[in-house]
C-alpha positions in Angstrom: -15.3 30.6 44.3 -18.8 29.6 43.5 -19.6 33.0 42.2 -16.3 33.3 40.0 -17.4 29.4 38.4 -21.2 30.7 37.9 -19.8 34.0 36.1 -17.4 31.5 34.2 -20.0 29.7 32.7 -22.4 31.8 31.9 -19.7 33.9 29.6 -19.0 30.3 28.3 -22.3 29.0 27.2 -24.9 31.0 25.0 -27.1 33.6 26.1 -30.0 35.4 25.5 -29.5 38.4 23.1 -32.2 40.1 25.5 -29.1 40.1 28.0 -26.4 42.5 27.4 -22.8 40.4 28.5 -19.5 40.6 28.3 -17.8 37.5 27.0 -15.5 35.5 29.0 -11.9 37.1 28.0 -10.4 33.8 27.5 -13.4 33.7 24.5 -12.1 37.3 23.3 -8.3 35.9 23.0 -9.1 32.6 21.3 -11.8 35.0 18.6 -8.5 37.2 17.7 -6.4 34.3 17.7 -8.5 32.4 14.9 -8.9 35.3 13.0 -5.3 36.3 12.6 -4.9 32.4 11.7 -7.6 32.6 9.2 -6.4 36.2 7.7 -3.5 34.0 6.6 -5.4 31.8 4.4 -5.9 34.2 1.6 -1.6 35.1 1.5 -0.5 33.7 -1.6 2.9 34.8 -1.0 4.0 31.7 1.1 6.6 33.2 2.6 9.0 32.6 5.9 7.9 35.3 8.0 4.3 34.8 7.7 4.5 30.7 8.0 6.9 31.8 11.3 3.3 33.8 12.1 0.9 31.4 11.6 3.5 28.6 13.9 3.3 31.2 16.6 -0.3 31.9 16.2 -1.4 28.2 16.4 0.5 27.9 19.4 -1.5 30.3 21.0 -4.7 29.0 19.9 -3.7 25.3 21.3 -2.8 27.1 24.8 -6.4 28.6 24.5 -7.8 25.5 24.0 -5.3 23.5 26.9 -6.6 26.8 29.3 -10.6 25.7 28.1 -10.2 22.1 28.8 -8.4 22.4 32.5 -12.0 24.4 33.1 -14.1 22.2 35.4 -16.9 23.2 34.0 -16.3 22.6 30.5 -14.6 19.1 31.0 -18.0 18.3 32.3 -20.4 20.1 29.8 -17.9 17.9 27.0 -18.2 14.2 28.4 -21.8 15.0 29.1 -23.0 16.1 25.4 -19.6 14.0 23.3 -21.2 10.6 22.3 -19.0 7.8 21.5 -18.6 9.1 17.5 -18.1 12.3 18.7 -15.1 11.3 21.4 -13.7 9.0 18.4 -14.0 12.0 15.4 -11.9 14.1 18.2 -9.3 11.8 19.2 -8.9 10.3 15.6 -8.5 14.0 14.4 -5.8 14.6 16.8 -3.4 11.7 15.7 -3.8 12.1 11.9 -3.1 16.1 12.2 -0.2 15.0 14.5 0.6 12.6 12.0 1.1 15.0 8.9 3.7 17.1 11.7 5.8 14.1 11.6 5.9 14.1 8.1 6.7 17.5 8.0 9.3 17.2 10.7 10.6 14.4 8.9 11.0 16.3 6.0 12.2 19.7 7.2 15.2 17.1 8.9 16.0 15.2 6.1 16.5 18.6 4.0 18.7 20.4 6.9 21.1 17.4 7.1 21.3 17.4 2.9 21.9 21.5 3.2 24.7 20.5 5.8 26.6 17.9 3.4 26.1 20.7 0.2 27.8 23.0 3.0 30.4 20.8 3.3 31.4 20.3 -0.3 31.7 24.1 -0.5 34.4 24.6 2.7 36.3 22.4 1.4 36.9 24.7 -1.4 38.8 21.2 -3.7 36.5 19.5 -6.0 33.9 21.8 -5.7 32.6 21.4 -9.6 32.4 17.6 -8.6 31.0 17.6 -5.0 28.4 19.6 -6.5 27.3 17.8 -9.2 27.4 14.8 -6.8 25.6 16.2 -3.6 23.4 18.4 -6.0 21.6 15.9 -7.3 20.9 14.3 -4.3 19.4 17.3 -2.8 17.0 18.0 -5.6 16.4 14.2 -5.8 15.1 14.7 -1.9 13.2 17.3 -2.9 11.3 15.6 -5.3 10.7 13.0 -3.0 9.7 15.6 0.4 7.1 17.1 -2.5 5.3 13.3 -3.3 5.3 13.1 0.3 4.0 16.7 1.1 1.1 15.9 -1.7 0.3 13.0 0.4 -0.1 15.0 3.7 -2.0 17.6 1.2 -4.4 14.9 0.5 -5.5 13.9 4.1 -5.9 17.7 5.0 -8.1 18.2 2.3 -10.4 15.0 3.3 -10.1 16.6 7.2 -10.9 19.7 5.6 -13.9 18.1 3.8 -15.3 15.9 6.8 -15.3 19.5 8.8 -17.6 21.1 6.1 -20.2 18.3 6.5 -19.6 18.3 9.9 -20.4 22.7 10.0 -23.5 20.9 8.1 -24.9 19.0 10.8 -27.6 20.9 12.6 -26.9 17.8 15.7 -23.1 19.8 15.8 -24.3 22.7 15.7 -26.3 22.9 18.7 -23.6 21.1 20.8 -21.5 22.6 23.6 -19.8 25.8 22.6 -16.8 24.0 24.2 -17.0 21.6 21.4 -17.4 24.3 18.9 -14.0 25.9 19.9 -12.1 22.5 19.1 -13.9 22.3 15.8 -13.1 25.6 15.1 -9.5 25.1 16.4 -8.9 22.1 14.1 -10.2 23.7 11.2 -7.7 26.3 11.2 -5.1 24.1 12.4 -6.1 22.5 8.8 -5.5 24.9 6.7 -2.5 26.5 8.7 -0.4 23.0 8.1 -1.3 24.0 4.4 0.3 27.1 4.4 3.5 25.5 6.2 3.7 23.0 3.3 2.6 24.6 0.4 6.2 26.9 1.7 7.9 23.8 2.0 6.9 22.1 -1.3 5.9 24.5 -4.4 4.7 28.0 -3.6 4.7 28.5 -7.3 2.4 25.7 -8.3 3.2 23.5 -11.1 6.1 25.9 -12.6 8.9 24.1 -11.3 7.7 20.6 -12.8 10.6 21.2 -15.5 13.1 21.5 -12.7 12.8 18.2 -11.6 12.5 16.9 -15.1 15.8 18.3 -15.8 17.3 16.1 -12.6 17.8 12.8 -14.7 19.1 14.7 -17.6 21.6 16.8 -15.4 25.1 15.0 -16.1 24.4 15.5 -20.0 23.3 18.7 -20.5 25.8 21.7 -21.0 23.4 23.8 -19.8 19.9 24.1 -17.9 17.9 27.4 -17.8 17.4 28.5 -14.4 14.0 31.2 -15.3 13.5 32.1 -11.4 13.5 35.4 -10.5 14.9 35.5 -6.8 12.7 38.5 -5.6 9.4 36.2 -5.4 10.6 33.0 -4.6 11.4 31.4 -0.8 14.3 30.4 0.9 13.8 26.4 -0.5 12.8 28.0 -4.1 16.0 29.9 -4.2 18.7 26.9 -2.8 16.6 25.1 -5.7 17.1 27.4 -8.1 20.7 28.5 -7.7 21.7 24.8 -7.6 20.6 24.0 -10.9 22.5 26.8 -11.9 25.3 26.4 -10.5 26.0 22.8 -11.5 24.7 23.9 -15.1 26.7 27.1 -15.8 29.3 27.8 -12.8 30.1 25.5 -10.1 32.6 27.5 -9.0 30.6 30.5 -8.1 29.1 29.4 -4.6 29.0 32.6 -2.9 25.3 33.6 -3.7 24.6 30.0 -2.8 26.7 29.5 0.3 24.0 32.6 1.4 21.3 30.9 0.4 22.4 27.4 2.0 23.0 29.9 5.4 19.3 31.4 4.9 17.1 28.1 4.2 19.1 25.9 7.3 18.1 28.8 9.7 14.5 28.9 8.0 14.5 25.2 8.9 15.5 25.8 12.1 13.0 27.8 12.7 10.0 25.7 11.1 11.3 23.0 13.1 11.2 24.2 16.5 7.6 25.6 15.3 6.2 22.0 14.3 7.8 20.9 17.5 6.1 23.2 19.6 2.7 22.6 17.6 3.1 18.9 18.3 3.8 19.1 21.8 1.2 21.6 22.4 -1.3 19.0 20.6 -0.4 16.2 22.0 -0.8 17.9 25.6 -4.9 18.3 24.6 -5.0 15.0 23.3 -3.9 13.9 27.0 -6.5 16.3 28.2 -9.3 15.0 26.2 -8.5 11.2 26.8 -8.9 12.1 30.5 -12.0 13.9 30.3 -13.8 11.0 28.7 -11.6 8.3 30.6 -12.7 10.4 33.7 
């Protein structure tokens, strides 16, 4: 046992580049990990299957990081080099990244259950043009509000985002434990993976659908509202948004391409839900971990 914990920690720590060594494989699995995460940060297509990706790819990083902190070895190495700032920066990153998936989990909800009731309106089949018109606009009035609250979120992952550049800065953080290093690193990516998941959820198009929602209070008067998406590019929320505005603008009474698309985003949902969830748990998990280390 003392000979497997010796070879566990040298692989851990740095070494000489005199030494040849093979890293630790745990290392090797949480490296591939990251960089599959961070190959998803240049993808400006947004779309289902590679936010589905990135969930499943986060949780395997946080399982790295749960197998690194039930190491002996580094639960000591962390509450001997963490000083009080350094415990706090951790801890107080884990509640606000844990804090924007409630948001998001709040919002994915809130848009499956408003899916559901535009669902609902179409089996019934009577007073479609109506229920439409009616249930429509409450759905694209959520969606304007999910996207103020997704800018919100988008704003405290940028200042994380910024506070982990000045922390890369640092030469003190720098030369700290490599433990350390891999929850830095794993934070960093966790970052800019919750981007991804809401930059899918919100507006993968940017500021082109601004005249969507302008069109929202205008809606009941207008004989007709242009609807200048093109399907092929879009995601499973930009297509329920777009064929809803068409619909109550032109055709109410054509649903079927809709009723698809209704069927498509809930299972989407469905999906980013149990991802978040997952996330969440597997985050809160090392935030236990951590508290015990330095409550140890």
């Amino acid at each position: 046992m003392a000979v497997n914990e010796t070879n566990i920690k040298s692989s851990l720590h740095i070494r000489s580049n005199s030494l040849p060594s093979t890293p630790h494989p745990l290392i090797s699995y949480f490296e591939n990990n990251l960089q599959i995460l961070k190959s998803y940060e240049g993808d400006s297509s947004v779309s289902s299957s590679s936010v589905c990706n990135n969930l499943n790819g986060m949780q395997d990083l946080h399982d790295c990081i749960d197998k690194f902190l039930q190491m002996p070895i580094e639960q000591q190495a962390l509450s001997q080099e963490c000083n009080e700032k350094c415990v706090d920066d951790l801890l107080e990153s884990s509640l606000r990244i844990l804090d924007i998936c409630s948001t998001t989990k709040d919002c994915l909800s809130l848009s499956k259950e408003n899916i559901q009731e535009l669902q609902s309106v179409i089996r019934r089949k009577r007073g479609v043009e109506t229920g439409l018109a009616v249930e429509g606009v409450k759905y694209l009035a959520l969606r304007k509000t999910t996207k103020k609250q997704i800018q919100k979120a988008f704003l405290k992952l940028k200042e994380m985002k910024e506070e982990l550049i000045a922390s890369s800065l640092n030469k003190k953080d720098n030369n700290s434990s490599p433990m350390l290093g891999f929850l830095k690193k794993a934070e960093e990516v966790t970052v800019s993976s919750l981007e991804h998941l809401l930059l899918f959820i919100s507006n993968p198009k940017g500021h082109s659908n601004n005249k969507r929602w302008s069109a929202i209070s205008k809606l009941m008067h207008s004989k007709r509202v242009v609807c200048d998406s093109q399907y092929s590019d879009t995601n499973e929320f930009e297509k329920v948004d777009a064929t809803l505005l068409s619909l109550i603008s032109h055709n109410p009474s054509s649903t079927e391409n809709f009723q698809s698309h209704l069927e498509d985003l809930e299972m989407c949902i469905q999906d980013l839900e149990i991802g978040v969830e997952q996330i969440s748990r597997k985050l809160i998990r090392n935030r236990v971990s951590l508290l015990n280390i330095f409550n140890h």
